[in-house]
C-alpha positions as CSV (number, residue, x, y, z in Angstrom):
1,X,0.0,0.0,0.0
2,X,2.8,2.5,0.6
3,X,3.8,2.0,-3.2
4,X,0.6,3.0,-4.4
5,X,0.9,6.8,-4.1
6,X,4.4,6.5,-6.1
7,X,3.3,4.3,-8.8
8,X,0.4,7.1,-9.2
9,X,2.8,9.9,-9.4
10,X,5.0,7.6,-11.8
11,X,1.3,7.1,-13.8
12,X,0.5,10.2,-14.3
13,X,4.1,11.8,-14.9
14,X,4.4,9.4,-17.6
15,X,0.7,10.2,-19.1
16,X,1.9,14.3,-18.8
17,X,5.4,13.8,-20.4
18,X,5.4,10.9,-22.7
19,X,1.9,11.2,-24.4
20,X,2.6,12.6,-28.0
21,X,0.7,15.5,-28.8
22,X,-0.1,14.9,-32.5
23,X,-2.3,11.7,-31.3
24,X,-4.6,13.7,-29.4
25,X,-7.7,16.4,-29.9
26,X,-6.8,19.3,-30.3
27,X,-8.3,20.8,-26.9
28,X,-6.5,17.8,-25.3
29,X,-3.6,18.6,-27.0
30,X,-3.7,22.5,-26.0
31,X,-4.8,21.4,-22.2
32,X,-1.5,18.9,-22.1
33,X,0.7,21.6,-23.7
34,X,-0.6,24.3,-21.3
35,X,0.2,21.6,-17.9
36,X,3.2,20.9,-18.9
37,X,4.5,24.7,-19.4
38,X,3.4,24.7,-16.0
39,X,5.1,22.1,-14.8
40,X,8.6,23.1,-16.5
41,X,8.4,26.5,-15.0
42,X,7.9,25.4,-11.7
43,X,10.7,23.1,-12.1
44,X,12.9,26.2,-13.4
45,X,11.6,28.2,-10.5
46,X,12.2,25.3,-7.6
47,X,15.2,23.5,-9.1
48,X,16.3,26.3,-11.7
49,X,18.3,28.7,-11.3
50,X,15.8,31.4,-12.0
51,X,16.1,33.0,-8.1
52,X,19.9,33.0,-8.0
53,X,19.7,35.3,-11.2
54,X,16.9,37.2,-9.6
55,X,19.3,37.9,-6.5
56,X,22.1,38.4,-8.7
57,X,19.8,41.6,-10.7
58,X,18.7,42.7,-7.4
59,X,22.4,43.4,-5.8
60,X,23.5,45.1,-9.7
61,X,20.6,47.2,-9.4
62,X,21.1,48.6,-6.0
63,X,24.6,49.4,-7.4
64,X,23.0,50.6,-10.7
65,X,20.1,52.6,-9.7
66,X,21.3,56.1,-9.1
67,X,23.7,56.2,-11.3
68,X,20.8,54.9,-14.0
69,X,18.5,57.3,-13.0
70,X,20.7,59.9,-13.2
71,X,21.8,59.6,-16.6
72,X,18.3,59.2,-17.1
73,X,17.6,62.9,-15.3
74,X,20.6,64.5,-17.2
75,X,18.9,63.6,-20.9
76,X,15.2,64.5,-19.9
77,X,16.0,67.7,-18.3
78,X,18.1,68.2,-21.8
79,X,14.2,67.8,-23.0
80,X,12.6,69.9,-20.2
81,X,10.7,66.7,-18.6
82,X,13.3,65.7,-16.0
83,X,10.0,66.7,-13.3
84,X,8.0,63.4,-14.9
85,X,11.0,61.3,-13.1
86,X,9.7,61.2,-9.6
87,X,6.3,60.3,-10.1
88,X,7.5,57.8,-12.2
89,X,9.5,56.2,-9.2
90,X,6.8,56.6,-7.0
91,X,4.3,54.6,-9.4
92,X,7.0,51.9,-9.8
93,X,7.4,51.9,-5.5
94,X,4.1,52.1,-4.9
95,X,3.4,49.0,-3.4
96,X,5.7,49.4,-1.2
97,X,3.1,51.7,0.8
98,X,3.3,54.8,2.7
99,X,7.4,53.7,2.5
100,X,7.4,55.0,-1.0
101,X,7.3,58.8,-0.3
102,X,10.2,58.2,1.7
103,X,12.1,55.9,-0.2
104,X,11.4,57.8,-3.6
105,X,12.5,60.9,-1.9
106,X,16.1,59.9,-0.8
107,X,16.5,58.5,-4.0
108,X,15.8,61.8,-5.8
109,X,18.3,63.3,-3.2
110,X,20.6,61.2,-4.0
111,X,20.2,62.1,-8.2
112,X,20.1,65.5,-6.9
113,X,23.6,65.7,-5.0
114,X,25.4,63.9,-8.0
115,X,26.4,66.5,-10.4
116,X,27.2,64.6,-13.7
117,X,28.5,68.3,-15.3
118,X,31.5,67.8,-12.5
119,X,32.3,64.0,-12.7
120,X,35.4,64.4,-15.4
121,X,35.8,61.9,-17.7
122,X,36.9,59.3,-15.6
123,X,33.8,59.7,-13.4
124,X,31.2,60.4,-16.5
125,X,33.2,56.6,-18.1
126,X,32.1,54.7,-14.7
127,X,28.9,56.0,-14.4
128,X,28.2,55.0,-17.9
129,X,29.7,51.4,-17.5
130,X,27.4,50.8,-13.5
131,X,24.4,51.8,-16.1
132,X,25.4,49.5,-19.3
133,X,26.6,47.2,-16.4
134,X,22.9,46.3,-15.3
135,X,21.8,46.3,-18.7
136,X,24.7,43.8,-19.5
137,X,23.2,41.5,-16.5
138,X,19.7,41.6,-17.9
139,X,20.7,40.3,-20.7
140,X,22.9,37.8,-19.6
141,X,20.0,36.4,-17.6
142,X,17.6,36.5,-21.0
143,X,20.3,34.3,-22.8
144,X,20.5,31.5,-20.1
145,X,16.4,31.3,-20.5
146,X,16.8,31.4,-23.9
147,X,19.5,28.5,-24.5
148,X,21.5,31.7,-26.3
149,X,25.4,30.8,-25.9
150,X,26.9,33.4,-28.1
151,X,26.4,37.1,-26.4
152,X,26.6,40.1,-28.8
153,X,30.1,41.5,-29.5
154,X,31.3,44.2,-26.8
155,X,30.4,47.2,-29.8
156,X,27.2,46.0,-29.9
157,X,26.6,46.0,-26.2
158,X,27.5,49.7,-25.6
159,X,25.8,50.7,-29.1
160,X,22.7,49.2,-28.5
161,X,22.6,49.6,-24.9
162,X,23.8,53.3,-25.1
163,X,20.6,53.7,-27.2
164,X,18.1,52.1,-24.8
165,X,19.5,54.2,-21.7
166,X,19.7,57.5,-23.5
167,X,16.9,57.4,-26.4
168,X,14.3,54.9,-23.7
169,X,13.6,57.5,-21.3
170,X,13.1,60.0,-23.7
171,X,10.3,57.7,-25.7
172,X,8.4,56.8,-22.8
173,X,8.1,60.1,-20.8
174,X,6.9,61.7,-24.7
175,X,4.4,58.3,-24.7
176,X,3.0,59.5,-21.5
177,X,2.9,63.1,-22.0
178,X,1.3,63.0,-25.5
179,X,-1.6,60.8,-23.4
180,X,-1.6,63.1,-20.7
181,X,-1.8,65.9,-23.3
182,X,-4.8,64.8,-25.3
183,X,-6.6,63.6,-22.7
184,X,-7.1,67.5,-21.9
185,X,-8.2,68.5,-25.0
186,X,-11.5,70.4,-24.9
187,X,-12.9,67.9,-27.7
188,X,-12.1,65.1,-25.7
189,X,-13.3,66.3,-22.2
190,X,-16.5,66.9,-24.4
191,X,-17.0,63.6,-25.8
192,X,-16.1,61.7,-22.4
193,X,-19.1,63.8,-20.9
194,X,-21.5,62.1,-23.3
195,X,-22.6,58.2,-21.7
196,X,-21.4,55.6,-22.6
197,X,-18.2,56.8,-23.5
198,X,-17.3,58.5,-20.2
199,X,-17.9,54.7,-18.7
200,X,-16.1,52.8,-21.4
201,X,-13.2,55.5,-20.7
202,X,-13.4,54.7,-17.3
203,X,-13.2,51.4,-17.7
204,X,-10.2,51.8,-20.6
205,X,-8.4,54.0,-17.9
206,X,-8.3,50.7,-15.2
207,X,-7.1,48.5,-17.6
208,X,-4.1,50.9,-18.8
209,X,-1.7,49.8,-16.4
210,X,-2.1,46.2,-17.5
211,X,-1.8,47.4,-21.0
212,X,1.4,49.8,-20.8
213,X,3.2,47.3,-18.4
214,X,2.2,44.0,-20.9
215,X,3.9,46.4,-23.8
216,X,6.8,46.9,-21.6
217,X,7.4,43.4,-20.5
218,X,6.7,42.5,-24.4
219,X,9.5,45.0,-25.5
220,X,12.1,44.0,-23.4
221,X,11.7,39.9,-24.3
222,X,11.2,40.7,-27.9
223,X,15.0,42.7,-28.1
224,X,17.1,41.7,-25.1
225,X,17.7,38.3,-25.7
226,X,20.7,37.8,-28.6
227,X,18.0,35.5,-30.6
228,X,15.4,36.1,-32.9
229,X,12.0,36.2,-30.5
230,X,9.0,36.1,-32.6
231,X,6.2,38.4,-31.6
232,X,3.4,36.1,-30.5
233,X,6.0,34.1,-28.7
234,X,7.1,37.8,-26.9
235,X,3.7,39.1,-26.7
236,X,2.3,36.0,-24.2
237,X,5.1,36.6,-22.1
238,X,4.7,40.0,-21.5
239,X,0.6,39.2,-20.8
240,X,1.9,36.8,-18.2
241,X,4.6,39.1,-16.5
242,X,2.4,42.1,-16.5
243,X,-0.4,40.6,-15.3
244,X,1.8,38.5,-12.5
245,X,3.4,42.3,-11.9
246,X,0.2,44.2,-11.4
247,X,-1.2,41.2,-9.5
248,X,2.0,41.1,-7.4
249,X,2.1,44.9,-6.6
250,X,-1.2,44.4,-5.0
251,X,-0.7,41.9,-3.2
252,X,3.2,43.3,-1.6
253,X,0.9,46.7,-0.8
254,X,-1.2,44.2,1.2
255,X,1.9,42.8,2.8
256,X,3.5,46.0,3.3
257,X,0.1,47.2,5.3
258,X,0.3,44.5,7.6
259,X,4.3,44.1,8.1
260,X,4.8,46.2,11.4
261,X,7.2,43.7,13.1
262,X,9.6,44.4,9.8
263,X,9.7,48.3,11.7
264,X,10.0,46.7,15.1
265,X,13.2,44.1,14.3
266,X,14.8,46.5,11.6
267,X,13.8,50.2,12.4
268,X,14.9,52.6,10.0
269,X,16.6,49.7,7.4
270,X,13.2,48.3,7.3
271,X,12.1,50.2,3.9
272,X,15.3,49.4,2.5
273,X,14.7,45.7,3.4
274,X,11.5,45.4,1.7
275,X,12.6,47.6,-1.5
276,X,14.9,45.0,-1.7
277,X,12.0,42.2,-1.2
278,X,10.0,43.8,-4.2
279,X,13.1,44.4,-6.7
280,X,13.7,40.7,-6.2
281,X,9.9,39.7,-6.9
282,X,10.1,41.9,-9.4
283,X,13.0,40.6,-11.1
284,X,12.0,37.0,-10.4
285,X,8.2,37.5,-12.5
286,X,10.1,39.5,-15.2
287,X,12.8,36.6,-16.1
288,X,9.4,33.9,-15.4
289,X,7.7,35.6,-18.1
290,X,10.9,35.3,-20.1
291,X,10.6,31.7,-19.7
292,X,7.4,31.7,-20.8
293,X,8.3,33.1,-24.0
294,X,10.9,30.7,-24.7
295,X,8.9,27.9,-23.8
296,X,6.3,29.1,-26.2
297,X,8.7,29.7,-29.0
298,X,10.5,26.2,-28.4
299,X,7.9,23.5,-27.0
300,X,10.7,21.3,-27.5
301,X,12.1,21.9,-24.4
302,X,9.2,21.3,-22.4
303,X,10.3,17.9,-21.4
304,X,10.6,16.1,-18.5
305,X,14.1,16.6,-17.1
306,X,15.4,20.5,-17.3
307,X,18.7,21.7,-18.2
308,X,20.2,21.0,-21.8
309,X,20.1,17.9,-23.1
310,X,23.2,15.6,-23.6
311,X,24.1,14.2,-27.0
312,X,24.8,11.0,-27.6
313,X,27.7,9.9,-29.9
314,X,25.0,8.7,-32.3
315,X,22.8,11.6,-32.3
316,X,26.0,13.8,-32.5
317,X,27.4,12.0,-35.7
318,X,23.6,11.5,-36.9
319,X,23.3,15.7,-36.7
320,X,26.7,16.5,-38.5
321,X,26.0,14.7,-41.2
322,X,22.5,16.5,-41.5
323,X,23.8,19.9,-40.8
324,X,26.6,19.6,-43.2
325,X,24.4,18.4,-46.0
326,X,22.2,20.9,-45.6
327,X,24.9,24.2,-45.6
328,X,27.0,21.9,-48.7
329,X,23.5,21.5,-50.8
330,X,22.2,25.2,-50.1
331,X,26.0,26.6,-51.1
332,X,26.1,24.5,-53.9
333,X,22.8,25.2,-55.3
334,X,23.3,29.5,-54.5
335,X,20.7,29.2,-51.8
336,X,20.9,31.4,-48.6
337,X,23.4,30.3,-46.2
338,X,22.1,28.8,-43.3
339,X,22.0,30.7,-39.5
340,X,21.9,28.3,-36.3
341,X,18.5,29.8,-35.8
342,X,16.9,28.9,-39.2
343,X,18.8,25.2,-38.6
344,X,17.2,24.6,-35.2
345,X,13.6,25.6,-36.6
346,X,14.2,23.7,-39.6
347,X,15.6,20.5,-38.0
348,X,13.1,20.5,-35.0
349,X,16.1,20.5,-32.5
350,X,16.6,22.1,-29.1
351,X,19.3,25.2,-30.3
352,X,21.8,23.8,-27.6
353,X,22.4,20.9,-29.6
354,X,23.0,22.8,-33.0
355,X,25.6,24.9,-31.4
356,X,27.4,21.9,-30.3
357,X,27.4,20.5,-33.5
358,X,27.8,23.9,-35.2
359,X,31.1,24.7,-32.7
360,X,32.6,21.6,-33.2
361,X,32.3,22.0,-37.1
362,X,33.5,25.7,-37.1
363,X,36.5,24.6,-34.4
364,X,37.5,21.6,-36.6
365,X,38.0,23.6,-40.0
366,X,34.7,22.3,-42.0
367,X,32.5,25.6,-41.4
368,X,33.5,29.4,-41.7
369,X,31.2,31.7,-39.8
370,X,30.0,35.2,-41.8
371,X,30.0,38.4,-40.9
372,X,26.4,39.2,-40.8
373,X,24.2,39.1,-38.0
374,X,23.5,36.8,-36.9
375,X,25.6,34.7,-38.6
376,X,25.6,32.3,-41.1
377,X,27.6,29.4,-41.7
378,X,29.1,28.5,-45.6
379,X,31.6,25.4,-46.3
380,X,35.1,26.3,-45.2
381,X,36.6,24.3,-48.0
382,X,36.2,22.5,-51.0
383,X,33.7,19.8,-50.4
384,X,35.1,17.3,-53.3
385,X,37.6,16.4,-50.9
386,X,36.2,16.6,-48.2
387,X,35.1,13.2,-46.7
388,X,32.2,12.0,-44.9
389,X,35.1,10.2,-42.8
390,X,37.1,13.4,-42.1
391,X,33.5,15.0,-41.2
392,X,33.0,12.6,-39.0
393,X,35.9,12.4,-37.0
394,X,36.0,15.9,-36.6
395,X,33.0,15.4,-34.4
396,X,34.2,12.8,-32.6
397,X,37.2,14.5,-31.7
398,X,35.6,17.7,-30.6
399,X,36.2,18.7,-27.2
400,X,39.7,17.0,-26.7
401,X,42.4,18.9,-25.5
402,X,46.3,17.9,-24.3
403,X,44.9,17.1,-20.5
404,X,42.2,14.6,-22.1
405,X,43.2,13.0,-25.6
406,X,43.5,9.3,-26.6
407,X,47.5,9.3,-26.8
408,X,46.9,10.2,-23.2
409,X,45.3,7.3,-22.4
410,X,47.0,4.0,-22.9
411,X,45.0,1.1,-23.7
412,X,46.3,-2.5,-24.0
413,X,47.5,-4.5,-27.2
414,X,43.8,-6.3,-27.8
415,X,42.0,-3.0,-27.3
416,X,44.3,-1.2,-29.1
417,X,44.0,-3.8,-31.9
418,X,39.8,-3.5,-31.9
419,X,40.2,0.2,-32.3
420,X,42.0,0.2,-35.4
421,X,39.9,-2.4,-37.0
422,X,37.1,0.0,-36.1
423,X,39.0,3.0,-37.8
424,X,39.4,0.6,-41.0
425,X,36.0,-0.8,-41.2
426,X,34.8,2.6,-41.1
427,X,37.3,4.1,-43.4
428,X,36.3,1.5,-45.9
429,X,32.8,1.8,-45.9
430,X,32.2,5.5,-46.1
431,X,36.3,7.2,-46.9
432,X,35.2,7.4,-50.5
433,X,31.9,9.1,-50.1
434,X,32.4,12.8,-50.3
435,X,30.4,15.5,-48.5
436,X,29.5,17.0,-52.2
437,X,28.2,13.4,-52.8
438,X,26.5,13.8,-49.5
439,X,24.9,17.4,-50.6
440,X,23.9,16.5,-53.9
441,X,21.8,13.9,-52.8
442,X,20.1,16.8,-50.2
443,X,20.1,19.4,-53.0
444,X,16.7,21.7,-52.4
445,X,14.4,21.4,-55.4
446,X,14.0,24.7,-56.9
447,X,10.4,24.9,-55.7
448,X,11.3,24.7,-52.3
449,X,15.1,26.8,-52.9
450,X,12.4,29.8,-54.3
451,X,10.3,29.7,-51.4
452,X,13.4,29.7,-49.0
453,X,15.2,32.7,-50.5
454,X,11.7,34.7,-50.4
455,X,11.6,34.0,-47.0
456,X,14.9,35.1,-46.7
């Protein structure tokens, strides 16, 4: 009797995770996908390491927040709105309760007594890197959700995050004064008198939180990871992490309320212990929503153990050959060149395993990487003599190095004896089959070599 709870765990793990989808209704299908989505991002949020990078953002942005917001003042008071930056703090520590007057107020005192006109250049070059530092961290964050293993080059990071610092604030705060501006036009104050449309205003007005903070969230997964994120795939993660965010500002303001022994044990650190609490809840729903994005972009991952998966010699040999059939036949026939994203949709793959493959082709001489971005992978030499043998021992020899290597570890006479009958047998059957052989038999036809260069 004490086995039968297990063996119903067991029962129904194995009815969530190894029922295929394609056999079932679609509503069943949709109802299975949706539990086990749930099920992997509790296991990312229990086992994961999802809370450790949460911590991690919270201590970078309690060394990143004044300096942030005070690059932030300097450009909008360039623009004459620097005055919309309190309120904005207040609405973001607003569920920290009657704390957030006090807490927004020595934060503004602190933006106030740093003069960025009287830094130097030294002082104006480590501001600039605490601010890019925090973006640098979000995105490292969004690239271990994602699976993402290359980050972007160190010009792109201050580029492109030098753009979201200085041009961001500037966007928003116009956003919300254009709203706040023709919300008091005369015509509009007119037609929100007349019923219904003062109600369905009203209404419109409570859910605009929900809808600006969904766009936010929506934003930042669609252009912070170093991937392509499609839209529908960032758009249900920001609905998830804004709603989880407005939800979870309620419910903290609730907490806050009723959280006098926090005064009593800590006194006067108490608010910044629970701005603390709140940047790391906020952090932590922000990278879970992430998650759901990826997780919606790759159902492939949402199986039963987490992590990345571990290739097999069999499945790494087996995926070689495929990828390098597929880059020889493409180059051959003047298709596009193939990126590892367009090879992990294509082949069906979790994108961990096509960067192994992909690295270990690029390390061993067979591939030569572009210079686009992302890039794109062409045949590094000529592919008549190239052989499927030589492809394939590249890939079995990737990873070695002079601390682990086979002359490093002696085997005896018989072994050693097995292993070169194994290297002849194998030469034999396949050394005279080249990888142009191997691409011609995978040349596109030019039905489907049209459709792929309009996509392109």
């Amino acid at each position: 009797m004490d086995l039968e709870p297990a063996k119903l765990i067991a029962r129904l793990r194995d009815r969530v995770w190894q029922t295929h989808l394609d056999a079932l209704p679609p509503w069943r299908a949709r109802l299975l996908s949706s539990a086990r989505l749930i099920l992997a991002l509790f296991r990312d949020l229990v086992y994961g390491q999802l809370t450790l990078r949460a911590m991690s953002l919270v201590y970078t942005t309690l060394l990143s927040l004044v300096p942030l917001l005070a690059l932030s003042f300097s450009v909008l008071k360039a623009f004459g709105v620097h005055n919309q930056l309190e309120p904005a703090l207040h609405r973001f520590l607003a569920p920290l309760g009657a704390k957030s007057d006090e807490l927004t107020q020595r934060i503004i005192g602190f933006i106030d007594n740093m003069n960025v006109g009287v830094l130097g250049s030294l002082g104006l070059a480590l501001l600039l890197y605490t601010a890019v530092s925090l973006v640098h961290k979000i995105e490292e964050s969004f690239n271990f959700i994602w699976h993402v293993t290359q980050p972007r080059s160190l010009g792109q990071r201050f580029s492109n995050y030098l753009s979201v610092l200085l041009v961001g604030p500037i966007l928003v705060f116009a956003a919300i004064g254009s709203t706040a501006a023709v919300s008091n036009l005369a015509l509009v104050q007119a037609l929100l008198a007349v019923e219904p449309l003062g109600r369905i205003a009203y209404h419109v007005g409570q859910l605009m939180p929900y809808v600006l903070v969904i766009g936010a969230f929506a934003f930042v997964y669609a252009f912070i990871p170093n991937t392509s994120v499609r839209t529908g795939a960032a758009l249900v993660g920001g609905v998830v992490g804004g709603v989880l965010w407005q939800s979870a500002g309620w419910a903290f303001t609730t907490f806050v309320a009723h959280s006098h022994e926090y005064a009593a044990i800590y006194s006067g650190f108490a608010v910044v212990v629970l701005f603390m609490i709140w940047l790391y809840v906020s952090w932590l729903i922000l990278l879970l929503g992430a998650s759901v994005s990826f997780y919606r972009q790759h159902p492939e991952y949402l199986v039963a153990a987490g992590g990345e998966p571990r290739l097999s010699n069999r499945m790494r040999e087996r995926l070689s050959l495929l990828i390098m059939s597929r880059v020889a036949s493409h180059y051959l026939e003047g298709g596009p060149a193939w990126s590892r994203q367009r090879l992990t949709q294509t082949l069906g793959v979790p994108m961990y395993t096509v960067d192994v493959v992909v690295d270990a082709l690029r390390n061993g001489g067979m591939l030569a990487e572009t210079s686009e971005t992302p890039p794109c992978y062409l045949p590094a030499r000529d592919l008549a003599h190239v052989s499927v043998k030589e492809l394939l021992e590249v890939v079995r020899a990737a990873g070695e190095d002079r601390f682990l290597s086979p002359e490093r570890l002696p085997v005896p006479p018989e072994v050693e004896d097995v292993l070169h009958r194994l290297e002849r047998a194998s030469r034999s059957a396949v050394g005279e089959i080249s990888v142009a052989q191997l691409a011609a038999a995978d040349a596109p036809s030019e039905e489907r070599l049209a459709r792929e260069v309009t996509a392109r």
